[in-house]
N, C-alpha and C positions, 0 to 999 in steps of 0.2 A: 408328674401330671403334665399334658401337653397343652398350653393353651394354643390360642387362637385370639391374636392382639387385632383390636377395632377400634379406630380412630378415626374421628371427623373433626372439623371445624365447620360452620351453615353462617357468617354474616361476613359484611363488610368490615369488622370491627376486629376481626382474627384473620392470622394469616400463616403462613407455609410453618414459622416460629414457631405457634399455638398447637399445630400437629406434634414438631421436636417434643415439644414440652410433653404432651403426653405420650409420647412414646417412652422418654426420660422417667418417668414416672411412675411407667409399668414396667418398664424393665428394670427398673429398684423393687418392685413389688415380686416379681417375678423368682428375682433375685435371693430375696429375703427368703422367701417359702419354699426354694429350691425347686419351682415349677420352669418347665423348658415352653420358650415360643417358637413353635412349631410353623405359622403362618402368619400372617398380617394382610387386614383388610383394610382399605385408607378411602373416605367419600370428600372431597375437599367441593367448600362452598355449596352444601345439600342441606336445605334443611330438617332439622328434626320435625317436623313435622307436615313434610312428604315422603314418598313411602316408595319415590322411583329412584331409590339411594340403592345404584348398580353392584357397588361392592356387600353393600351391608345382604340386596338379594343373592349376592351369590355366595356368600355368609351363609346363610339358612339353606342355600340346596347342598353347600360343602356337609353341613350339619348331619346330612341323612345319609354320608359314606364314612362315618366312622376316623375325620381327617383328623380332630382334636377332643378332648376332655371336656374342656369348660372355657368359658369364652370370657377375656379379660378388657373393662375398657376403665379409661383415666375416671371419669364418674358416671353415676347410672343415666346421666340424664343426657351422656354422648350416644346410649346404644337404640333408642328408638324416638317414634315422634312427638308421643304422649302416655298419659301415665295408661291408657286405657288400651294402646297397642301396645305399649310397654308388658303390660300383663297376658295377651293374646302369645303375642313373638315367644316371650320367655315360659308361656305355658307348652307351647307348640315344641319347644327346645328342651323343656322338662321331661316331655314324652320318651325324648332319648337318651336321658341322662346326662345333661349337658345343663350348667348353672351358668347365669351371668355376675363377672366376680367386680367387684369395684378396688381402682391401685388405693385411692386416699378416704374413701368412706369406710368406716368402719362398721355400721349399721347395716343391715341388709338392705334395707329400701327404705324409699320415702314412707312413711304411714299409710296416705291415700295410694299411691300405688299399689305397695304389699296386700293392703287388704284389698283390692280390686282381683290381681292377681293372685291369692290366696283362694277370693270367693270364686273364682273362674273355676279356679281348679274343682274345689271343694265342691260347685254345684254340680259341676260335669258330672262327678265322681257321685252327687248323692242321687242328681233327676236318673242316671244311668240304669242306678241301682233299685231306684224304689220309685219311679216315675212311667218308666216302661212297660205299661200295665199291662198292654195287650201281646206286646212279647214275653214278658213276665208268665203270663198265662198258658199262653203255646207252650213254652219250655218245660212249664210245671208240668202241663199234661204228659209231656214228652216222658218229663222223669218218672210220672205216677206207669209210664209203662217199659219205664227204662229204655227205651228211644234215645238216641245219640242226639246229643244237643249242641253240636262245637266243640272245636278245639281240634288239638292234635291225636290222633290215635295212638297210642303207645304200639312200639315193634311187638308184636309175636300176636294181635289184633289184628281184624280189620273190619270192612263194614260191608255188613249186605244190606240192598236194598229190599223195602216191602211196597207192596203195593194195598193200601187199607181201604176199606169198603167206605166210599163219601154218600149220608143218608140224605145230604143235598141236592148232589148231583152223582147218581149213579154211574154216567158215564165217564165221568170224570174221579179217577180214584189219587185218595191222598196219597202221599209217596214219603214214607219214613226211615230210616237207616238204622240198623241193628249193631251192635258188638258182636263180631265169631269171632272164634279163634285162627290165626293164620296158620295152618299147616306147616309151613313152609318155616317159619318163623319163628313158633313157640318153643322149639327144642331149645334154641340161643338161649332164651330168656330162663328156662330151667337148668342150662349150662349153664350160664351167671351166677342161679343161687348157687346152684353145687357149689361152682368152684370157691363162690365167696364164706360159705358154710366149711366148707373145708379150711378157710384161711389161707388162701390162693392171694398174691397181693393185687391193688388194681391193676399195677402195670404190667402183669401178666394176663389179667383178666383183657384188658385193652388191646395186646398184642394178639392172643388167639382171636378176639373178635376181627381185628385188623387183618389177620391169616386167612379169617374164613370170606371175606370181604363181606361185612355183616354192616349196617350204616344205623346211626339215630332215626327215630322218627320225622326227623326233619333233612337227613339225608349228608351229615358230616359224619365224621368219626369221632367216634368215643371217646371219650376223656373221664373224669374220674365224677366229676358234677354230675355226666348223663346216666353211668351206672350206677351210683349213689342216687338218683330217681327212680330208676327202673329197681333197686331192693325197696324202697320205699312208699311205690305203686302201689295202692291197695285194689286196684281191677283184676290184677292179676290173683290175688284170692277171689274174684267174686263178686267186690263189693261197686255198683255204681253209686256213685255221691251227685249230688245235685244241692246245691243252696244250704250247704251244714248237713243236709240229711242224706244217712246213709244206708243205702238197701241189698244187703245181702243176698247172693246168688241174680244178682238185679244182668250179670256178665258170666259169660261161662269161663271158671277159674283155670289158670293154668299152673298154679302154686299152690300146694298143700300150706295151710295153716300154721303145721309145726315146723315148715321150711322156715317159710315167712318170716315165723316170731326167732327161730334162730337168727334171721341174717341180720334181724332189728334188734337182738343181742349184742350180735356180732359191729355191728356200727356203733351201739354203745360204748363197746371195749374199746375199739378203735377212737371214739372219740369224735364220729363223723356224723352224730343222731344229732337229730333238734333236742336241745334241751331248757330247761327254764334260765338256765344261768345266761346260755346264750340269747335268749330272746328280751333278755331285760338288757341286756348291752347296748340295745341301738338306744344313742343320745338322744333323746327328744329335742333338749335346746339346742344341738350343735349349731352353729354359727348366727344362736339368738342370746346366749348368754355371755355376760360381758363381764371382766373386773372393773369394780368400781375405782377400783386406785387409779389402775394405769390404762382404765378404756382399752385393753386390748382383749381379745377373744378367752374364752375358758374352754378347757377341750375335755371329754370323755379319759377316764384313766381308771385303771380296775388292780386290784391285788389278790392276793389269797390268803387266809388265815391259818395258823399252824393247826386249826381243826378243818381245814379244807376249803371253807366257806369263799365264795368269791364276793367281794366287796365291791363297789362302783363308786367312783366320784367323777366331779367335775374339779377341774383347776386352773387357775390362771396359766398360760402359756410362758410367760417372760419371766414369772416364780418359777413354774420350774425348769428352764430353764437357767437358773439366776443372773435373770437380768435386772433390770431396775423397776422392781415391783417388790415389795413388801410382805405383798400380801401371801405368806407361805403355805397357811393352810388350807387342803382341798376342801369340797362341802358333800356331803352325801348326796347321791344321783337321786333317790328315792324322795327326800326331804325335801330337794328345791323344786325336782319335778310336781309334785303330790301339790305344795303350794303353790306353782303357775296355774298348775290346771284348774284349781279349785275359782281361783279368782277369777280365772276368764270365765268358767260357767256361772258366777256372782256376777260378774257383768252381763250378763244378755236377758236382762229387767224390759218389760215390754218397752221402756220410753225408749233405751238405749238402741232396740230392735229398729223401732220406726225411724228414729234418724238415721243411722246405719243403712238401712235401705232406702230412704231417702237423697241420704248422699252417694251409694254408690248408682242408682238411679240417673242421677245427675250427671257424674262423671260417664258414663255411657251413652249418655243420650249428647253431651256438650259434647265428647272429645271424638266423636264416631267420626271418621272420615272416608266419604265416601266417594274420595276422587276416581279413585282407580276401576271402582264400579261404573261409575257414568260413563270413564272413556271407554271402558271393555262394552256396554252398552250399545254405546252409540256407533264402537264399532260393530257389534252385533246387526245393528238396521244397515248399515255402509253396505256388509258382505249382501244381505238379505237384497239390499237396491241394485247391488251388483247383478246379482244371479238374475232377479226379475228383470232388468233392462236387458240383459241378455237374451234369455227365453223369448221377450216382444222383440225384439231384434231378430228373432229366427226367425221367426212367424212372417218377419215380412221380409223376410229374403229366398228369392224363388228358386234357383238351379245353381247359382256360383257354390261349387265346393268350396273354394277357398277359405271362402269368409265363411259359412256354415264350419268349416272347422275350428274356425278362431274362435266362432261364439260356445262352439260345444266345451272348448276346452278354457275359455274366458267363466264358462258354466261351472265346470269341474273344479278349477279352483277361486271360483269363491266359495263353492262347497265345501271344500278343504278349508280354507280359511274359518268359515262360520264354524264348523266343526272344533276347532282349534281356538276359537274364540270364549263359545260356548263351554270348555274345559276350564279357562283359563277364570271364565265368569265366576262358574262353577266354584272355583277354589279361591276363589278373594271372597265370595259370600260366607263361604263355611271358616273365614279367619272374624268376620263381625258377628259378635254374639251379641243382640241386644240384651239387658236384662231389667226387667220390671222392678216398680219395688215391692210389689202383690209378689213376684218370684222369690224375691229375694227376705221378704219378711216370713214366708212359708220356709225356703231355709233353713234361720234362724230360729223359729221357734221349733223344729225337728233336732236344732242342734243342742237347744238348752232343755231338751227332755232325754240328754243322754247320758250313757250308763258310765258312770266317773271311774269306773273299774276297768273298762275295754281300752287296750290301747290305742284300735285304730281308730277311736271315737277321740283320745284323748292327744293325739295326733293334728288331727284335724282342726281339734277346738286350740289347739295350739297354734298350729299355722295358718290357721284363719285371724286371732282376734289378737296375736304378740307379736308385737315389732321387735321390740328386743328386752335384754331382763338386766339390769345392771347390780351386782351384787359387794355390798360396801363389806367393814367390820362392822359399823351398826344398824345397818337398814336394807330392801333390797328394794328396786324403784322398777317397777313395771310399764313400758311404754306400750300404749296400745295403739291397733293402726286405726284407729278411730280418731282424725283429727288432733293426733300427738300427746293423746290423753297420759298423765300419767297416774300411777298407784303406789304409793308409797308403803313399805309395812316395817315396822322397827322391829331388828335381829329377837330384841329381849320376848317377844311375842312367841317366835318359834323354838318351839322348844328342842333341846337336842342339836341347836345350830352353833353353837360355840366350840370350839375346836377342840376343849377339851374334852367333847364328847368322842372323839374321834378313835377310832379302832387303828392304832400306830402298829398293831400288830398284820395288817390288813395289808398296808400300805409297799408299793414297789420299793428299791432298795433307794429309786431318787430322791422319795420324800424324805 
């Protein structure tokens, strides 16, 4: 993993020393987990809680060129200015796959941070989805006529324009996009199944496509991800999908059905289909569960049964290991997961809602800093006073070119400037999201009417309302980000959690 090391000191009380130290600190962390530091960003005497921190912004545009993995600093509370742009930054960095890692915390975040930054996310993700009424609507219509609604076009596709009768305005007609077929195109895409129907391997399948100079829908070369989508594409039988629902002949097919269901065979044998076993794999708790002996991390770990069965656990890292941890036995992925989730939906009781939203209310409205708006602002009317004194400046200047040229071009670029202003306005508005507690208690009660079965529900309710899970031999202690709440629940309760319940036939050859 490459990180990307960020280091500051902001008072008088720290000094050049207090950088060593944490650089010292991360590079033992770094060290330990076998992650490489690729870059280093250094803001000396800035404080955290201003936000013209030169290196930390050039941190964040490094972020959007693919320079580093995950970004490392000595504690969380060096990498921004407050817990409420703390959650903005690291949402904004989420977008692209990029975590902020702490060298000597072990915890993911502060409680009131996590759960700020949690709900950021979470709301984004739920107003997007179920808030959007009125685009919401448009798209429905679009799908009720199988109308192209976004997205990428898959190759052997394309999109014709229509023009639809507007009973509003008849001169003015609606303009909608269709799915055809590309001429030009679709034979590739039936050359793919063949050859993969036949059991052609990819990287011959990748080489003709590379021959015939055939490109992705997005215009790289193929690799074995992109043709493993294109056998997977259900448009190409036919079928448009829109929001779960799916309409057959909704797109004119380029793939017989009995192709199709071969080549989704055929990635079974291979090993390359989505299957259940795979989709229960992703760890819910990764970097929230914790051993309780030795406080260090528990990580995802799977085996297979002499009946084939794939098994899942979690385990302390330093057990296995065998470092100085104890504690040897994994715990079932299902059993600890099934009990986090259950409790955090026990927790979201109308009282626990209204404080909750009340205090992240707070934290939004107290930590919102709005320096950098007033000065983009202010420079805003500067440009705007520029250009007007100009303009009265022409007015009363009579036949001298000279000066008429200064001013025209004194004119031009404060236009350029405002213009440039106005962008910049633009994009520090859209990083301050205020949030209500009327927002934020509507939220929550959509969250704790949700289906305990879904995972992307049970995800959510996870990394919204768990700071971390500490798992002993007799007890397991749930910290919530609500004010550092804890929940205690003793082992003897759960059943099945005792190690001799443990499937040793299951298990890799470490344990």
């Amino acid at each position: 993993m490459r990180l990307a090391l960020y280091l500051r000191y902001s008072s008088h009380n720290q000094d050049e020393f207090s950088i060593e130290g944490q650089r010292k600190e991360c590079e033992a962390y770094a060290k330990r987990n076998n992650y490489t530091i690729v870059t280093e960003y250094c803001d000396r005497a800035k404080s955290g809680t201003k936000d013209d921190r030169e290196q930390f912004l050039k941190m964040m545009e490094d972020s959007k060129h693919g320079l580093f993995d995950n970004i490392l600093v000595y504690k969380l509370d060096r990498f921004a200015r407050n817990r409420y742009d703390s959650a903005t930054y690291k949402h904004e960095l989420k977008k692209k796959g990029i975590r902020v890692l702490s060298a000597v915390e072990h915890i993911s975040d502060d409680p009131a941070g996590a759960l700020t930054e949690s709900l950021l996310e979470g709301m984004a993700e739920y107003f997007s989805l179920n808030l959007g009424q009125n685009v919401k609507r448009g798209m429905g219509q679009n799908a009720d006529n199988c109308y192209y609604n976004g997205g990428t076009v898959p190759v052997g596709l394309k999109l014709e324009t229509l023009e639809i009768l507007n009973p509003a305005s008849p001169n003015k007609p609606i303009i909608k996009k269709k799915y055809i077929i590309d001429e030009e195109k679709a034979p590739f895409i039936q050359k793919i199944f063949e050859m993969y129907n036949e059991r052609t391997t990819m990287a011959n399948i990748i080489k003709y496509l590379n021959k015939m100079g055939i490109k992705t829908a997005v215009n790289n070369n193929f690799n074995k991800s992109s043709i493993r989508n294109i056998l997977t594409n259900k448009k190409y039988i036919g079928i448009y999908s829109y929001n779960g629902v799916d309409t057959p002949d909704g797109i004119p097919r380029i793939i017989s059905d009995e192709t199709f269901e071969k080549a989704q065979n055929e990635l079974v044998r291979n090993g390359l289909a989505p299957s259940r076993n795979r989709a229960k794999s992703e760890y819910l708790l990764t970097t929230k569960l914790y051993c309780g002996e030795c406080k260090d991390k528990m990580t995802g770990v799977s085996g297979t049964s002499k009946t084939g069965k794939l098994h899942t656990y979690y385990q302390c890292v330093n057990a296995k290991n065998k470092k100085n941890c104890d504690k040897k036995s994994p715990i079932k992925k299902d059993l600890i997961e099934d009990l986090v989730v259950l409790e955090a939906q026990r927790f979201l009781t109308y009282e626990n809602i209204g404080y909750v939203a009340d205090e992240i209310a707070r934290i939004a409205r107290d930590e919102q800093d709005n320096t950098q708006i007033k000065y983009l602002e202010k420079s805003l009317k500067d440009c705007e006073k520029k250009k007007t004194n100009a303009m009265n400046s022409l007015l009363e200047i009579d036949n001298n070119e000279t000066v008429r040229k200064l001013l025209y071009d004194e004119i031009t670029k404060a236009e350029k400037q405002k213009l440039h202003v106005e962008k910049e306005l633009l994009q520090e508005k859209s990083k301050h999201i205020l949030i209500s507690s009327k927002e934020v208690k509507f939220f929550f009660k959509k969250l704790s009417k949700g289906d305990i079965q879904d995972e992307k529900y049970k995800k959510m309710l996870v990394n919204t309302l768990i700071n971390s899970v500490y798992l002993y031999y007799n007890k397991v202690i749930l910290v919530l980000n609500i004010g550092n709440k804890e929940k205690e629940i003793e082992i003897s309760l759960i059943k099945g959690l005792e190690s001799s319940s443990l499937d040793k036939q299951a298990l890799p050859n470490e344990f």
